[in-house]
MDAnalysis code that builds the backbone (N, CA, C; Angstrom):
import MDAnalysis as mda
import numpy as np

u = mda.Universe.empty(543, n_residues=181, atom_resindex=np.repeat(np.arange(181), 3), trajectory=True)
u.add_TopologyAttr("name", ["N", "CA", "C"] * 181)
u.add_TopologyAttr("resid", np.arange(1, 182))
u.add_TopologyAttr("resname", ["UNK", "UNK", "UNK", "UNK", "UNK", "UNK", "UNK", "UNK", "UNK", "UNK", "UNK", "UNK", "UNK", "UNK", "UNK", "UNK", "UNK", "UNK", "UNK", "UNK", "UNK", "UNK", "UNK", "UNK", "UNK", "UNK", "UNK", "UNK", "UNK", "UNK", "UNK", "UNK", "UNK", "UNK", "UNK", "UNK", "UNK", "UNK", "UNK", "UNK", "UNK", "UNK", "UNK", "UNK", "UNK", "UNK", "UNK", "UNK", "UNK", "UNK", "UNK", "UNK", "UNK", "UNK", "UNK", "UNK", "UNK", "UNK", "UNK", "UNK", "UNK", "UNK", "UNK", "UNK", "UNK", "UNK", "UNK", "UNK", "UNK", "UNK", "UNK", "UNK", "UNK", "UNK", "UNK", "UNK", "UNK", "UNK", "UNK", "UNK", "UNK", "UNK", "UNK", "UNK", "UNK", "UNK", "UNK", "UNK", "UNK", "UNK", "UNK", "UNK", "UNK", "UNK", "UNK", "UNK", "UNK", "UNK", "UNK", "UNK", "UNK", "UNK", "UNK", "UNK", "UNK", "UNK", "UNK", "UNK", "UNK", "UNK", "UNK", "UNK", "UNK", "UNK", "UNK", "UNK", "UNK", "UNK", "UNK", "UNK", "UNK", "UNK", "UNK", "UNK", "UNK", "UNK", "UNK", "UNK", "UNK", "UNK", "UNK", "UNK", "UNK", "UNK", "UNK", "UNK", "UNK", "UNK", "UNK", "UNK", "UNK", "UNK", "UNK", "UNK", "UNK", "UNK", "UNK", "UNK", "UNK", "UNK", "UNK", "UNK", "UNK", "UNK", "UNK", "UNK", "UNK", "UNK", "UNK", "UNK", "UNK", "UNK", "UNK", "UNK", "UNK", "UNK", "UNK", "UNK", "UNK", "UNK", "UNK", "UNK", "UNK", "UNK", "UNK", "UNK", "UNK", "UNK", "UNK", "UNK", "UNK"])
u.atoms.positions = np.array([
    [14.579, 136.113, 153.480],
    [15.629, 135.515, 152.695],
    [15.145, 134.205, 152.054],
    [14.262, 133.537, 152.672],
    [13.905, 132.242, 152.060],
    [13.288, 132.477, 151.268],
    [11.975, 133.486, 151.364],
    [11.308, 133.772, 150.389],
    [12.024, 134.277, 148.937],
    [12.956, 134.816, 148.876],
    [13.714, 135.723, 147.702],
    [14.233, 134.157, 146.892],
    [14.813, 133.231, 147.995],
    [15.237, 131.842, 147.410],
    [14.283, 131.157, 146.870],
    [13.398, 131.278, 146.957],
    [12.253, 130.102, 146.029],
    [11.987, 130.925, 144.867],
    [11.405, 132.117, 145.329],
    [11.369, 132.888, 143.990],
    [12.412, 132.771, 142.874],
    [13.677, 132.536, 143.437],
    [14.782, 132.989, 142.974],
    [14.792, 131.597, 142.363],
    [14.648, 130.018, 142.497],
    [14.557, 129.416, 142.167],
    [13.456, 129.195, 141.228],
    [12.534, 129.609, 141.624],
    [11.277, 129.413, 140.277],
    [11.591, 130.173, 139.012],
    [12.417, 131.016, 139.256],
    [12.807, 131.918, 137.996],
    [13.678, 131.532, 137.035],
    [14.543, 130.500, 137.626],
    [15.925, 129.911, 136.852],
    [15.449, 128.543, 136.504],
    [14.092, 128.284, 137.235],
    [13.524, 127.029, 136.440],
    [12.493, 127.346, 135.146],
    [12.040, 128.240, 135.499],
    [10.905, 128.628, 134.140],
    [11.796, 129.300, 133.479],
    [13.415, 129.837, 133.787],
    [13.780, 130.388, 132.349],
    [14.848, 129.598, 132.122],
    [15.155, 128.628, 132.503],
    [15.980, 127.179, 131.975],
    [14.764, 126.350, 130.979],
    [13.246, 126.164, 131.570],
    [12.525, 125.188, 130.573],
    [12.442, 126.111, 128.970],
    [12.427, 127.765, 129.678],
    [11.840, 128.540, 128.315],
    [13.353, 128.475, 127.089],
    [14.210, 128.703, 127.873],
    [15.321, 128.394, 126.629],
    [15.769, 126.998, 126.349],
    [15.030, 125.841, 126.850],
    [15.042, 124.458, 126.121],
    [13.947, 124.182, 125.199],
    [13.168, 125.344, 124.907],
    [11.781, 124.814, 124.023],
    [12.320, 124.837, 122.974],
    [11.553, 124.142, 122.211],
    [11.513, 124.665, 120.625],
    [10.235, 124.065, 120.133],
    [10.272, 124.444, 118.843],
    [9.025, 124.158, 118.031],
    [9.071, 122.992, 117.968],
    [8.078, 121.817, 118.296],
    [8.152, 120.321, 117.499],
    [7.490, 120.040, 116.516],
    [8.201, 119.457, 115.203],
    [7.594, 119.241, 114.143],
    [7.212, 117.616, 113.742],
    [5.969, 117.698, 114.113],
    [5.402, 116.002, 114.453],
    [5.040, 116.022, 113.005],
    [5.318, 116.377, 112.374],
    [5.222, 116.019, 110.190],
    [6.457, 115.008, 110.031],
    [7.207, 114.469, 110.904],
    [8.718, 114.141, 110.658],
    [8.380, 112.402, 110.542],
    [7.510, 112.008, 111.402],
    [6.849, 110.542, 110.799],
    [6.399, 110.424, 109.239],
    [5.626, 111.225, 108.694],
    [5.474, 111.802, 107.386],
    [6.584, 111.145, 106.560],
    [7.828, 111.605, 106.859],
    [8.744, 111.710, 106.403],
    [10.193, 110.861, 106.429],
    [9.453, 109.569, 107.514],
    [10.472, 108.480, 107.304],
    [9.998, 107.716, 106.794],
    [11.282, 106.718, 106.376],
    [11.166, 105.874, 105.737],
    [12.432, 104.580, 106.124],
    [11.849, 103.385, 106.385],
    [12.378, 102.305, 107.082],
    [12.259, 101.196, 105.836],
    [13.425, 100.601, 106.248],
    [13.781, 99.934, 104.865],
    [14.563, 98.875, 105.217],
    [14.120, 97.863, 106.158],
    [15.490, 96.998, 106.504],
    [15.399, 95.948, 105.610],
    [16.532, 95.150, 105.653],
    [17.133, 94.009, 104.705],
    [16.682, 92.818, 105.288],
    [16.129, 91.852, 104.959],
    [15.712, 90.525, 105.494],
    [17.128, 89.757, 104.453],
    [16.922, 88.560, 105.279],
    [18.159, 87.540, 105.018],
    [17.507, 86.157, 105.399],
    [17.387, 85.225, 104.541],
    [16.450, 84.384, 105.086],
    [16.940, 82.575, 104.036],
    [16.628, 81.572, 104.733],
    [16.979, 80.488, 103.952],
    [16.098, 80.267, 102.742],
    [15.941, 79.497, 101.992],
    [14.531, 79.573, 101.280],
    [14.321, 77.731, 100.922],
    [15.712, 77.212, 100.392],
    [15.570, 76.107, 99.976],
    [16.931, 75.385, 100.652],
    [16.516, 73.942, 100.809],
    [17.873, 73.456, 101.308],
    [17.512, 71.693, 100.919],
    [18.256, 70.891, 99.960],
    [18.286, 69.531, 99.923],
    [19.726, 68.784, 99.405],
    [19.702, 67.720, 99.672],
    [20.725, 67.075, 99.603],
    [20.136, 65.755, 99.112],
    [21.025, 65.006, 97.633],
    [20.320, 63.662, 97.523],
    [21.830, 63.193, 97.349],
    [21.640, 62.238, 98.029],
    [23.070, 61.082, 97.946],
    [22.686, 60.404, 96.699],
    [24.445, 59.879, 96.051],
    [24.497, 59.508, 94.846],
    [23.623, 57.948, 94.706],
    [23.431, 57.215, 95.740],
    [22.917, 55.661, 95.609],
    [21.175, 56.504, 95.332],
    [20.382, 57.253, 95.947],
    [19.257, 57.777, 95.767],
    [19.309, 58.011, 93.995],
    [19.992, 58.437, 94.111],
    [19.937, 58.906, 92.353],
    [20.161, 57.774, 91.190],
    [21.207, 56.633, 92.039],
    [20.946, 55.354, 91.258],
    [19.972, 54.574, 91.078],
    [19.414, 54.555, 92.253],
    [18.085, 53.967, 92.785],
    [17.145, 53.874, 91.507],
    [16.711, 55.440, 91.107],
    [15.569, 55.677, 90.397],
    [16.063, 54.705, 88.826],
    [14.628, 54.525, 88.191],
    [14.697, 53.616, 87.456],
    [13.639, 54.406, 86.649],
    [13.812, 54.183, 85.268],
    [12.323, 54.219, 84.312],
    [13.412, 56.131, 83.802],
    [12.438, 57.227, 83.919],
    [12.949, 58.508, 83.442],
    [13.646, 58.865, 84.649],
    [15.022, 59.466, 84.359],
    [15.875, 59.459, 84.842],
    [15.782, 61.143, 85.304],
    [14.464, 61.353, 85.759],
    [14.197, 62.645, 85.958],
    [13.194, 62.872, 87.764],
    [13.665, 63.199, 88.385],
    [13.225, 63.240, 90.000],
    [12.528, 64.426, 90.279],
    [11.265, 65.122, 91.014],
    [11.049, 66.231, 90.894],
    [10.385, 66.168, 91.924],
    [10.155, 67.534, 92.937],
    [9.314, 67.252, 94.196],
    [8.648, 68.934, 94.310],
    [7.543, 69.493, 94.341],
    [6.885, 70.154, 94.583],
    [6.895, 70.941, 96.649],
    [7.579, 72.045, 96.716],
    [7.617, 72.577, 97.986],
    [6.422, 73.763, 98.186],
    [5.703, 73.424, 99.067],
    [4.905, 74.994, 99.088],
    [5.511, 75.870, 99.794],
    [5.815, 76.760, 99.269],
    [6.328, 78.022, 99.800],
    [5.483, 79.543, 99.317],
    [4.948, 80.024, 100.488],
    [4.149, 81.089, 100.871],
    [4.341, 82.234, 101.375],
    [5.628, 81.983, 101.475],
    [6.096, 83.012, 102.367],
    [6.358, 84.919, 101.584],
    [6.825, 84.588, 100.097],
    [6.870, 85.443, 99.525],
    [5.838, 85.883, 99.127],
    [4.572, 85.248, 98.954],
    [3.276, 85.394, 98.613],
    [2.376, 86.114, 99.758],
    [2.246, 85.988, 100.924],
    [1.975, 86.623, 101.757],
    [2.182, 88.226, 101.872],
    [0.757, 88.865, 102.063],
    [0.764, 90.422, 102.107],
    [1.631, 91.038, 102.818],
    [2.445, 90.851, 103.645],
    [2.731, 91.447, 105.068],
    [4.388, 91.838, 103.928],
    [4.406, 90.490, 103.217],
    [5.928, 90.808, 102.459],
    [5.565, 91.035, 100.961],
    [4.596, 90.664, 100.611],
    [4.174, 90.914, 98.691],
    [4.268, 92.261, 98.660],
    [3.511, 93.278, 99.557],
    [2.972, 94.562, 99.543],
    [4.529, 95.263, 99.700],
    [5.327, 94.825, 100.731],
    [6.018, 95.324, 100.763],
    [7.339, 95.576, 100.693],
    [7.457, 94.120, 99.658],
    [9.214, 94.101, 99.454],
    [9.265, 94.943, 98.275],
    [10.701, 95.401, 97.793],
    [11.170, 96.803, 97.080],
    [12.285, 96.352, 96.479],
    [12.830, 95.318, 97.046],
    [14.100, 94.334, 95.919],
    [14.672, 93.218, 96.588],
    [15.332, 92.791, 96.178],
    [15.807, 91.408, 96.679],
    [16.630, 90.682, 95.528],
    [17.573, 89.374, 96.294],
    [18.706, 88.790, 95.736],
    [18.018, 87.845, 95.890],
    [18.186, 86.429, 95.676],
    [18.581, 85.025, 95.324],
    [19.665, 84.465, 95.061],
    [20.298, 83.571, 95.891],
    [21.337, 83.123, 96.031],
    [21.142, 81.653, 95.932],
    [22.066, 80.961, 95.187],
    [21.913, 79.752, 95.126],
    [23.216, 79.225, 94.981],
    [23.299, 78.125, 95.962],
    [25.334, 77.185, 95.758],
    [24.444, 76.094, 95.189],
    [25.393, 75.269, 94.427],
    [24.746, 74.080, 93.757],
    [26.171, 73.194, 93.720],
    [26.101, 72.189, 94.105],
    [26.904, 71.473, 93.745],
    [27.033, 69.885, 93.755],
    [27.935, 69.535, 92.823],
    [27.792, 68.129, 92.702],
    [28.967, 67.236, 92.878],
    [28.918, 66.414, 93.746],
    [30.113, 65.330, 94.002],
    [30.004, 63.973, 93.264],
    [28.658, 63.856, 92.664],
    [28.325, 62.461, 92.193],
    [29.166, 62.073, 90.949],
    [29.193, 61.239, 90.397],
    [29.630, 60.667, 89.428],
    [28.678, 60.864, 87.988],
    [27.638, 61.638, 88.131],
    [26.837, 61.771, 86.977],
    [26.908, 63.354, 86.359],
    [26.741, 63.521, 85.081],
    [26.310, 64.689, 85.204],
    [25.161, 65.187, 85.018],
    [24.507, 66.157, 85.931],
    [23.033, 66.437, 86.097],
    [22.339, 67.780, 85.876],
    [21.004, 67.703, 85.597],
    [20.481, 69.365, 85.206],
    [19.484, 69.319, 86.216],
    [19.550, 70.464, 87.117],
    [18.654, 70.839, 88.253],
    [18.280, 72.100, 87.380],
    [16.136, 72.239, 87.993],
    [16.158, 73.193, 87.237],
    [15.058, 73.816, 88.519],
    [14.862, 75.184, 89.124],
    [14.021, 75.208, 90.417],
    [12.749, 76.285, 89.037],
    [11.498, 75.618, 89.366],
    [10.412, 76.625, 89.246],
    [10.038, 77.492, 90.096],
    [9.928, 78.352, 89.940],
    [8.196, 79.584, 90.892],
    [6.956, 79.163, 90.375],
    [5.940, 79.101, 91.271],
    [4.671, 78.791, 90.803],
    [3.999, 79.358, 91.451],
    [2.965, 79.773, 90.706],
    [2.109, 80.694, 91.418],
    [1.056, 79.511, 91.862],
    [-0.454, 79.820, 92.687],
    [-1.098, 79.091, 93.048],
    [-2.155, 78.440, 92.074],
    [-1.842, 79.111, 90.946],
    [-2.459, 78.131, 89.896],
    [-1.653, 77.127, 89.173],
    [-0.751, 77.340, 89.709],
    [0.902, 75.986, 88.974],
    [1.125, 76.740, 87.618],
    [0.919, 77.696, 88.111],
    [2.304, 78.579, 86.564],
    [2.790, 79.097, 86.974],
    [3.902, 78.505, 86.005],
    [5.408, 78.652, 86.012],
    [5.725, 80.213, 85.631],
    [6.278, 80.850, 86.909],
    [6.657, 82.314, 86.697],
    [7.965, 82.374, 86.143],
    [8.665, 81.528, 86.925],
    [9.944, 81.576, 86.536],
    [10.913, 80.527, 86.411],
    [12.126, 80.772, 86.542],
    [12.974, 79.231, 86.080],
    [14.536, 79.390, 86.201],
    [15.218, 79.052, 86.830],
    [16.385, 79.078, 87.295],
    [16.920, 77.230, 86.279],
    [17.855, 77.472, 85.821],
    [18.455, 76.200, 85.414],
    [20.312, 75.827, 85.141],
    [20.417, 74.287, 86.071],
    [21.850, 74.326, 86.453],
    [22.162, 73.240, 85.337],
    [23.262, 73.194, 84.900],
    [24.151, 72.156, 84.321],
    [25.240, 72.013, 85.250],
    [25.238, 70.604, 85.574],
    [26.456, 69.994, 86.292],
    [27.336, 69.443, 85.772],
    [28.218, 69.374, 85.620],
    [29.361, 68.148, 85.341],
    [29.811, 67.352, 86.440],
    [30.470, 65.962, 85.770],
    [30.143, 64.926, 86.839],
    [31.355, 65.349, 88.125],
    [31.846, 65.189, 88.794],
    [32.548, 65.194, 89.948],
    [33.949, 65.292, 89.308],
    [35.058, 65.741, 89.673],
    [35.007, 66.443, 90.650],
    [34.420, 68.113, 90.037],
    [33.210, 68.607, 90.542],
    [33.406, 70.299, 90.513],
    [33.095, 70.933, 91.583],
    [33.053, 72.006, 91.132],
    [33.560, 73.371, 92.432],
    [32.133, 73.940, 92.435],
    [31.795, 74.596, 93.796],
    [30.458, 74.905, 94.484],
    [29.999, 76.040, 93.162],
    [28.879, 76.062, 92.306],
    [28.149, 77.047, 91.543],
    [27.518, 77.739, 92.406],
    [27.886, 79.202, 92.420],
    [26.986, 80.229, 93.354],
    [26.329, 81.174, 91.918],
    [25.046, 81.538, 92.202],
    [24.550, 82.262, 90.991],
    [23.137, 82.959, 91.834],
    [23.861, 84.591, 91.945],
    [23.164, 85.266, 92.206],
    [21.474, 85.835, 91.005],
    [20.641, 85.948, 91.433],
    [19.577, 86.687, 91.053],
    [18.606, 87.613, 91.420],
    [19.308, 89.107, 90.882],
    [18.130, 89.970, 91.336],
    [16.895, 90.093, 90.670],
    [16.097, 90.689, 91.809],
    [14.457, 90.804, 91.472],
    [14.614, 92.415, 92.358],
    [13.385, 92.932, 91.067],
    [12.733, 94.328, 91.450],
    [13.705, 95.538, 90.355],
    [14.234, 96.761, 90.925],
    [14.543, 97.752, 89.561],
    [15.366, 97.028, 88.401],
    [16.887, 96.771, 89.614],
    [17.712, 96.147, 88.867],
    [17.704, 94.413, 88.470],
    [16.692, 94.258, 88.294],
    [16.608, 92.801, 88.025],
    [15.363, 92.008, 87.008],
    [15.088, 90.871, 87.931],
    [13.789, 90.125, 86.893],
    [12.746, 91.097, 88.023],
    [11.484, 90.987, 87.332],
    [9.820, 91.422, 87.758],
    [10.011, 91.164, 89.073],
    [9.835, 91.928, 90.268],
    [9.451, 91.656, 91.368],
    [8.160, 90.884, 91.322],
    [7.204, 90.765, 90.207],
    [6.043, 90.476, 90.448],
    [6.225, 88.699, 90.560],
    [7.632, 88.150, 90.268],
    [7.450, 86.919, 90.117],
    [7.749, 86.505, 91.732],
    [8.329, 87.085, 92.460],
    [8.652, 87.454, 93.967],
    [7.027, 86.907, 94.872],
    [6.890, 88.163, 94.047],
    [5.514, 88.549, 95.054],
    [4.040, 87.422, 95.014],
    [4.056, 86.702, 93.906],
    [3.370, 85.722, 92.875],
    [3.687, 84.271, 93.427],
    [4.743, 83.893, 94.103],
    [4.985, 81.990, 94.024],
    [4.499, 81.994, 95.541],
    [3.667, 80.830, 95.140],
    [3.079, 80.416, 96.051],
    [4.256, 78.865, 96.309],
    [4.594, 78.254, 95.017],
    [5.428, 76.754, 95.590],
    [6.692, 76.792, 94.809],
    [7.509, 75.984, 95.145],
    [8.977, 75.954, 94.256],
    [8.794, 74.166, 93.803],
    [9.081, 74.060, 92.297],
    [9.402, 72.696, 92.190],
    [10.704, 72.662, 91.265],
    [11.718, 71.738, 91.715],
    [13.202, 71.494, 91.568],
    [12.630, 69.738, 91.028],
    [13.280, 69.998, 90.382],
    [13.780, 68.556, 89.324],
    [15.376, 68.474, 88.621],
    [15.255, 67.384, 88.736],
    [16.463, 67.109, 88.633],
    [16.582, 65.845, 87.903],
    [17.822, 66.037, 86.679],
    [17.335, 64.706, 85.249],
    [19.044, 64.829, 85.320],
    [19.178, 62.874, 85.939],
    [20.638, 62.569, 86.108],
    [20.965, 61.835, 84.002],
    [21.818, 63.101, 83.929],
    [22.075, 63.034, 82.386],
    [23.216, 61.957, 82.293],
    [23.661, 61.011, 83.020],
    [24.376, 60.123, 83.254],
    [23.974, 58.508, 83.177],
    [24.786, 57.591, 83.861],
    [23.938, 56.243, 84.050],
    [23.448, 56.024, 85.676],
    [23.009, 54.942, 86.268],
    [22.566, 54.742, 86.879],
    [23.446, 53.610, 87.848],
    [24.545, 53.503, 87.193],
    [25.144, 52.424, 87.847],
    [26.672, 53.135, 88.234],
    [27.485, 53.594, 88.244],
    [28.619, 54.205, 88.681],
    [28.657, 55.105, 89.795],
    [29.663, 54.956, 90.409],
    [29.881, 55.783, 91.634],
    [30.671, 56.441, 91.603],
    [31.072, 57.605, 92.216],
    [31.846, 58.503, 92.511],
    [32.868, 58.016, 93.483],
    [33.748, 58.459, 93.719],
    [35.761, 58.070, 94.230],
    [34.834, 59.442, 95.352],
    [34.486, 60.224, 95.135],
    [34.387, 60.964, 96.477],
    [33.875, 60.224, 97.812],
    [33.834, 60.812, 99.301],
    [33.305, 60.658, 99.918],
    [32.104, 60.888, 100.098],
    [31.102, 60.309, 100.249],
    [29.690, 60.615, 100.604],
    [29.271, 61.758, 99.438],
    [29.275, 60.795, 98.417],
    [29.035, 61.958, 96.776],
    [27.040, 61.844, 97.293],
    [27.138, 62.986, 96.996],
    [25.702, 64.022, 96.478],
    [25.657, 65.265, 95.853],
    [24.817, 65.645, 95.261],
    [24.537, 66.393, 95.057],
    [23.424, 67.322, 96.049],
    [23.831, 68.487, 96.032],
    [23.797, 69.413, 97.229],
    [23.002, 70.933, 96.827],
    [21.606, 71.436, 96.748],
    [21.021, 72.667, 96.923],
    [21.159, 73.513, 97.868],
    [21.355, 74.831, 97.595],
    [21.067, 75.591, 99.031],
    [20.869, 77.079, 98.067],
    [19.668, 77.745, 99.089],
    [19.372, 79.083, 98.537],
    [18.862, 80.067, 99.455],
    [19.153, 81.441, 99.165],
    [18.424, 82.277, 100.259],
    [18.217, 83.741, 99.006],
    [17.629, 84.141, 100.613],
    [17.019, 85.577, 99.917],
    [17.158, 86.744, 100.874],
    [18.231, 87.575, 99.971],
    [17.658, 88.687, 100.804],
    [17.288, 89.896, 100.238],
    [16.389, 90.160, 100.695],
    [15.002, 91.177, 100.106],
    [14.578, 92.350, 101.021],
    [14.629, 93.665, 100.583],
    [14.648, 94.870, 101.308],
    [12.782, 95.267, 101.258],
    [12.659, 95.658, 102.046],
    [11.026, 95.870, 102.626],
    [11.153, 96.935, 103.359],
    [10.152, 97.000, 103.169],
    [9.441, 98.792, 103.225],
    [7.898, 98.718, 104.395],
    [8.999, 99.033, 105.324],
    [7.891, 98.925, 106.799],
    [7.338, 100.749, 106.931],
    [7.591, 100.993, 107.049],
    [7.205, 102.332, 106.600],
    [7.290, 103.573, 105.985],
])
């Protein structure tokens, strides 16, 4: 009787594994494709309105950021589109033109984003920009090595703003879809 039981068990195990087989089709890596969304800060400054009085002579401020990050293979090779987002806003008492470059690593200018402000009081400017099918050249993406933002207070130098703690205020991000495999 014991014997008939093991048998009897080896039989309902080799024909339980045989009706769980199937064919595996290892071509199916082949055949994905991974695509996640990055979301990322890119730029962030703030200049209080006395900074902006301060300056004297051309009434034009400009500062050079290296940024590499888009330039780098790991994301050049493999981003596939992407947004740009930018809030801009101004509390100061002047009105001002911020303008952000792309530069590649030879300092040309790929591209050019440009704000007109009016003086205080206004409301946060958000201004999306795509890059890649539906948009500008991914190649200008893939290309900046630095960002330079200037900023030319089209105003005077002596008036203040009724706001609290008036500045003018950058902020930008990116989010850009990549192609991991």
């Amino acid at each position: 009787m014991k014997k008939a039981g093991t048998y009897l068990w080896i039989a309902i195990t080799f024909l339980s594994l045989l009706s769980c087989m199937e064919d595996q089709d290892f071509n199916q890596y082949d055949d994905l494709s991974v695509t996640p969304t990055y979301e990322a800060s890119v730029l962030y400054l703030e200049v209080p309105e006395n900074t902006i009085n301060d300056i004297t002579g051309p009434d034009t401020y400009s500062q050079n950021f290296n940024f590499d990050a888009f330039s780098e293979n790991i994301f050049a090779d493999r981003v596939l589109e992407g947004v740009l987002t930018y809030q801009v806003e101004n509390t100061t008492s002047k009105p001002l033109e911020i303008e952000v470059q792309f530069l590649d690593e030879a300092g040309t200018v790929l591209d050019t984003e440009q704000f007109l402000l009016d003086p205080e009081p206004t409301g946060v400017v958000i201004r999306e920009i795509a890059y890649g099918p539906a948009g500008r050249n991914l190649d200008i993406i893939r290309n900046t090595s630095s960002l330079l933002v200037a900023a030319t207070n089209l105003g005077d130098n002596t008036s203040t703003s009724s706001q609290p703690d008036p500045m003018v205020t950058l902020k930008s991000s990116g989010k850009f879809m990549v192609r991991i495999k």
